[in-house]
N, C-alpha and C positions, 0 to 999 in steps of 0.2 A: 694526620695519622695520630694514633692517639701513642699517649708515650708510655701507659703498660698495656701488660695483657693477664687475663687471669689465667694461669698456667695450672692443667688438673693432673693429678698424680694418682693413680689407681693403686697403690706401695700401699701396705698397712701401714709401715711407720715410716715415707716419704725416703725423699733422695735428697743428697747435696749434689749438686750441677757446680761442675768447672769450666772455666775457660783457660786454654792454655796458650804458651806461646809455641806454636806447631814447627816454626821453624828450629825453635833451642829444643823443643822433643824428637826432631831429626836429627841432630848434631848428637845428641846424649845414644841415640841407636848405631851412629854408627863411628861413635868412636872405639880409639883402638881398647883401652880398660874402660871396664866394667864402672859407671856411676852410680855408686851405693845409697847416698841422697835420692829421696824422694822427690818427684817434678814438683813446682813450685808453679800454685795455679795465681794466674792476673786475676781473677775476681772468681766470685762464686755466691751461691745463693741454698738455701736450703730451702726443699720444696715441703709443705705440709702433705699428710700422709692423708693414708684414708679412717686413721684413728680421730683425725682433729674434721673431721666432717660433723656439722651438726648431728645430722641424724644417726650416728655411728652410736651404739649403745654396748659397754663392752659382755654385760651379761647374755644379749644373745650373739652379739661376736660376727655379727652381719656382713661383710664385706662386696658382696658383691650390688653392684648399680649405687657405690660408694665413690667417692673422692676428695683427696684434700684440695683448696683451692688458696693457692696461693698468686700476688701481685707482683709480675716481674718484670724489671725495665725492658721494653720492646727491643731495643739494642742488643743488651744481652740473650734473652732470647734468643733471635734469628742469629746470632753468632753462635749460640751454642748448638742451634738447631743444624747451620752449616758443619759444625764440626761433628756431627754427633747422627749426622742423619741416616746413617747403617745403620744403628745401634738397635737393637730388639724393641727398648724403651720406646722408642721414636715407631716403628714400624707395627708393635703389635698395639698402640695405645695405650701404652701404660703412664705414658707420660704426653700431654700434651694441650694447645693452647687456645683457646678463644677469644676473642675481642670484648666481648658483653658477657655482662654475670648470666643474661637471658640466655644466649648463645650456648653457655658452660653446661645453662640446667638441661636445655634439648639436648646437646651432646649425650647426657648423662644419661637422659631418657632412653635415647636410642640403644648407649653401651648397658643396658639394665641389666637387661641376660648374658652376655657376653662372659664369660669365665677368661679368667686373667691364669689361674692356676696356682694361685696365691691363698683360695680358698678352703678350708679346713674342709677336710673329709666328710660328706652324709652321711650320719648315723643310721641312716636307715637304706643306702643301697650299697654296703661293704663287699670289696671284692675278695672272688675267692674263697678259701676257708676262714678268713676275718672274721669274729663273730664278736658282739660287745659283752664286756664282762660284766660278770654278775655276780656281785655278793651275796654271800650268805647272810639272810636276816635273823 
């Protein structure tokens, strides 16, 4: 088994992934006062977005059949995957992993058209009364 995996993040500007310790995040829920301190993650990784993809150019502002691709320990991973795997991230592919850089690119192929909803508005199908502004020349 190989010990990473390339991990794709369809995010314009990426995610940080924690791992927690699930048990001390039970104990902090159901104690009697309120823990004002923030959880305190065992490890964590920041994922590249889809700004740091090669092909990403920010004058046309591209985003979709985009992603960052980032190297994360296999371990980590599948532990964060286990904790995390309700999560939207996990479920609508906004976030997720392959074995081979090859593997990542077909993934990518396939997700081309798939709108994440992170995509800036079409200038040219605006809903409604929407209409694009026009200066006076």
């Amino acid at each position: 088994m190989a010990d990473h995996v390339t991990v794709l993040c369809r995010l314009p500007s990426g995610i940080r992934l924690e791992l927690h310790d699930l048990p001390s995040l039970s104990e902090r829920a159901q104690a009697n006062a309120p823990i004002m301190a923030p959880p305190q993650a065992r490890a964590s990784i920041t994922l590249n977005g889809i700004r740091q993809d090669p092909h990403y150019h920010p004058l046309e502002n591209r985003l979709l059949g985009r992603a960052g691709r980032t190297n994360v320990p296999t371990d980590f991973w599948k532990a964060w995957l286990e904790q995390n795997k309700t999560s939207s991230l996990v479920t609508q592919k906004l976030v997720f992993a392959e074995t081979t850089i090859a593997r990542a690119d077909n993934a990518m192929n396939e997700l081309a058209k798939e709108r994440t909803g992170l995509e800036g508005a079409e200038h040219t199908s605006l809903v409604g009364d929407v209409t694009p502004l026009h200066s006076a020349a």
